[in-house]
C-alpha positions in Angstrom: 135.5 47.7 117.8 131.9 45.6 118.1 133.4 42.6 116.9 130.0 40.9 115.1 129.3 44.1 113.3 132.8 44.3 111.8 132.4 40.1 110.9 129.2 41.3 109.1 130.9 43.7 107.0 133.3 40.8 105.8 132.3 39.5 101.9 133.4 36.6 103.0 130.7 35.8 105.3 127.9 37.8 102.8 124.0 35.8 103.7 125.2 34.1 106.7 122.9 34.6 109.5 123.0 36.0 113.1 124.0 33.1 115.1 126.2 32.1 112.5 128.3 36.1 112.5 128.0 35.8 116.4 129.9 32.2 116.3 132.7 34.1 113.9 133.0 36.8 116.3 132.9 35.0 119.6 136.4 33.4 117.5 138.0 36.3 115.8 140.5 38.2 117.6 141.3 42.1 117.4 145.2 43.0 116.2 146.0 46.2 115.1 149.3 47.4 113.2 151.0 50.4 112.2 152.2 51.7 109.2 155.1 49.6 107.5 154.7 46.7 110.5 155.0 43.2 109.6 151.9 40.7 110.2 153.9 37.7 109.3 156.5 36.7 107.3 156.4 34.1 104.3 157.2 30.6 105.9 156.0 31.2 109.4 153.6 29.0 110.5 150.4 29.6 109.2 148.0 29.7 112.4 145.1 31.4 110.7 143.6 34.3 108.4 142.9 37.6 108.5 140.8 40.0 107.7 141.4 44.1 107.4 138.8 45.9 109.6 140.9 49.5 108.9 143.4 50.1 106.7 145.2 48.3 103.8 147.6 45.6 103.7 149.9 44.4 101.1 150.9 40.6 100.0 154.3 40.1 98.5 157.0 38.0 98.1 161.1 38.3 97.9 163.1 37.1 95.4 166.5 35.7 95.7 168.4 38.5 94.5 166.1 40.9 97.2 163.4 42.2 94.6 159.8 42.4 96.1 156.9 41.9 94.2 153.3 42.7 95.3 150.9 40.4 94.6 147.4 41.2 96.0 146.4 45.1 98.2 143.4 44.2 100.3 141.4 46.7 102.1 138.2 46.8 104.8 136.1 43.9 104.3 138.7 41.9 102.8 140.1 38.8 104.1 143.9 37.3 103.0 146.1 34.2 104.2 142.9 31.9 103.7 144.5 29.1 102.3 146.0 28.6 105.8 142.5 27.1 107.1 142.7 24.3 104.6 146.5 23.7 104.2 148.5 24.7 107.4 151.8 24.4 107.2 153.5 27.7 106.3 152.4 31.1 104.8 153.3 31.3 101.8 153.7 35.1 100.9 154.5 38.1 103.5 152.2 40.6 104.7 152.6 44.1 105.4 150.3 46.8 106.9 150.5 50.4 104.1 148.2 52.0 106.8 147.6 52.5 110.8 145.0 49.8 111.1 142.8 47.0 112.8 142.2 43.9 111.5 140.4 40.5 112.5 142.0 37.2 113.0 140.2 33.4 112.9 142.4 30.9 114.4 142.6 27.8 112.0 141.5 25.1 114.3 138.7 27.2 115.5 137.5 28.3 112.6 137.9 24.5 110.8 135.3 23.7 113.8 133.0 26.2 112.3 133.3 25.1 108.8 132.5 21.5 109.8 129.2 22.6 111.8 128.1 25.2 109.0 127.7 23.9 105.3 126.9 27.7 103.7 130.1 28.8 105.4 132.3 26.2 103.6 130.8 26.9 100.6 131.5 31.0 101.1 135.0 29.9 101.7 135.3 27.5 98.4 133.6 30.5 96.4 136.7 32.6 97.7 139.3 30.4 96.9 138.0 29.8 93.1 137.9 33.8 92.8 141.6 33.8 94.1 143.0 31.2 91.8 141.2 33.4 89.0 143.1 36.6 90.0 146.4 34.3 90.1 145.7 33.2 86.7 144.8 36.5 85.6 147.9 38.3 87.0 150.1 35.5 85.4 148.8 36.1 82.1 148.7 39.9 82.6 152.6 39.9 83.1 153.6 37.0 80.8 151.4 38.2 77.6 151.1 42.6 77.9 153.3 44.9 78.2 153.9 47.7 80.5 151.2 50.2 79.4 148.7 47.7 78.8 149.3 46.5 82.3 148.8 49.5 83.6 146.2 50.4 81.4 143.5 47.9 82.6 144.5 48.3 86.4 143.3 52.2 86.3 140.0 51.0 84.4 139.7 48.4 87.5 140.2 51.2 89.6 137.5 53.1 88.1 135.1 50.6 87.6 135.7 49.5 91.6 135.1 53.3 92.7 132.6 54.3 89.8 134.8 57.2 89.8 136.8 58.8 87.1 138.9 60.9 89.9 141.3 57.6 91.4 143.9 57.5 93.8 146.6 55.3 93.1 146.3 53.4 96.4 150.0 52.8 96.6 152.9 54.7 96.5 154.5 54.6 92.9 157.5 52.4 93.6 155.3 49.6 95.4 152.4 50.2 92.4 155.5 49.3 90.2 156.2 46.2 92.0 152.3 45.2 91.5 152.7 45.9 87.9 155.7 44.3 87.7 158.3 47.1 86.1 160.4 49.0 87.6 159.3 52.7 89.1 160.7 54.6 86.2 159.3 52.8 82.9 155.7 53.4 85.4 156.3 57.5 85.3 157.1 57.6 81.8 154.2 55.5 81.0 151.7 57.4 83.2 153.5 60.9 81.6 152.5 59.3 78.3 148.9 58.4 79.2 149.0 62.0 80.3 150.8 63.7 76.8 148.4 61.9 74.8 145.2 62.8 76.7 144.0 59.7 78.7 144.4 60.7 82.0 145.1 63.8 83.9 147.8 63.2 86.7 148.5 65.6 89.2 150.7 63.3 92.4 149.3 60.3 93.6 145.5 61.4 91.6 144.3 60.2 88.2 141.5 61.6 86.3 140.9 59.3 84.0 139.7 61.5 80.5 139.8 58.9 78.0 138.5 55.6 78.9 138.0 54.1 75.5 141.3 54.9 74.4 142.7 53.5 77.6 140.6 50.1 77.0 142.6 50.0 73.3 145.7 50.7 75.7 145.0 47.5 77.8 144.1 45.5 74.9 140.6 45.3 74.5 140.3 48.1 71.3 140.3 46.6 67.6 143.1 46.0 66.0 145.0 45.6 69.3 148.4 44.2 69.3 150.0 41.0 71.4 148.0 39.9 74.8 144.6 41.2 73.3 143.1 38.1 74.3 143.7 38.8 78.3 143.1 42.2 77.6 139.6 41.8 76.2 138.7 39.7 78.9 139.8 42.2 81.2 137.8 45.2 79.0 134.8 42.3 79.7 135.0 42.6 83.8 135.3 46.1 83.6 132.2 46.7 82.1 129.9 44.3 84.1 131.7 45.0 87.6 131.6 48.9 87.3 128.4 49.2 84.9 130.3 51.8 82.5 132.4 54.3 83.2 130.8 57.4 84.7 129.9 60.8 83.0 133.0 63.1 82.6 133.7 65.9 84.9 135.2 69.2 84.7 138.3 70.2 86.8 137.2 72.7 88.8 
């Protein structure tokens, strides 16, 4: 892997300059992990962050009683554990590779060193953290205040908007895209065979077409006359439509 061209491709590091991606990659170290392996655990100690060069990687955490829940998917360009650099201590989430991968990691004192030496870098990395603490708040309200289908809903018009595609994979298998939604994977199949029934989407395995996208929007809330958490769904409706610039012209199934 050319370690500075890989740092380039990192958001996180988007208008920073030569000497500036060479410092990063003189720091970062290669790791790769298999399918299903464990990068750390929550409450190790937190030595740095990551970012995914290949592959995908999921964030959870374990509940008393043994119940995972998902809380972020990050792919190639992507970094996660970031709060490490400022906090130390311990991570406080686990993270699991869903693909054969390679990913890069900045060791927290190192990397501190950086941030102290390069004022645009610090503020990339304060920009980050504001746009994680958004998605928290987002998820939080997304599970306290709608209800399954809504849920799921405005996660396939994310999709969409993400890929500017109507044709979507999943990205997870259905029992961990539960999990993310936060339902169990049965109420998910009878809400996606309903999407399907009434015409929204066509679902053939792990694929969506999505056929409908205004009637999923009322799905997720952001239609007239929607019911309870129509306030988080409109919001959501709102990103979709600047992030993806519209939804993309229908397509046949050949």
């Amino acid at each position: 892997m050319d370690k500075t061209q890989a740092v380039a491709g990192i958001g996180l590091f988007a208008g920073l300059g030569p000497k500036e991606l060479a410092a990063l990659a003189g720091i970062a170290e290669v790791r790769s992990y298999a399918k299903g392996q464990d990068i750390f655990f929550s409450g190790d100690k937190a030595l740095g962050f990551f970012s995914v060069a290949s592959g995908k990687v999921r964030i959870y955490q374990t509940s008393l009683a043994g119940k995972e829940h998902i809380l972020h998917v990050f792919g190639p360009g992507e970094v996660f554990a970031e709060v490490a650099v400022f906090s130390g201590g311990v991570y406080p989430a686990s993270a699991q590779a869903l693909e054969d991968g390679d990913y890069l990691f900045f060791p927290r004192e190192r990397f501190r060193r950086l941030l102290a030496e390069d004022p645009d870098l610090a503020m990339n990395m304060l920009g980050l953290l504001a746009v994680r603490l958004r998605q928290l708040v987002k998820k939080l309200e997304d599970l306290s205040l709608r209800e399954v289908p809504a849920r799921l809903a405005a996660h396939l018009l994310l999709l969409a908007a993400e890929s500017k595609k109507r044709l979507l994979s999943l990205g997870l298998p259905k029992g961990q895209l539960a999990a993310y939604l936060g339902t169990i994977p049965e109420t998910l199949s009878r809400v996606l065979r309903r999407f399907s029934d009434e015409g929204l989407i066509h679902l053939s395995g792990n694929t969506v077409e999505i056929l409908d996208p205004a009637g999923l929007e009322r799905q997720a809330g952001g239609g007239a006359g929607a019911g309870a958490g129509a306030g988080a769904g409109a919001g959501a409706g709102a990103g979709v439509g600047a992030g993806g610039g519209g939804m993309p012209p229908a397509a046949g199934r050949g």
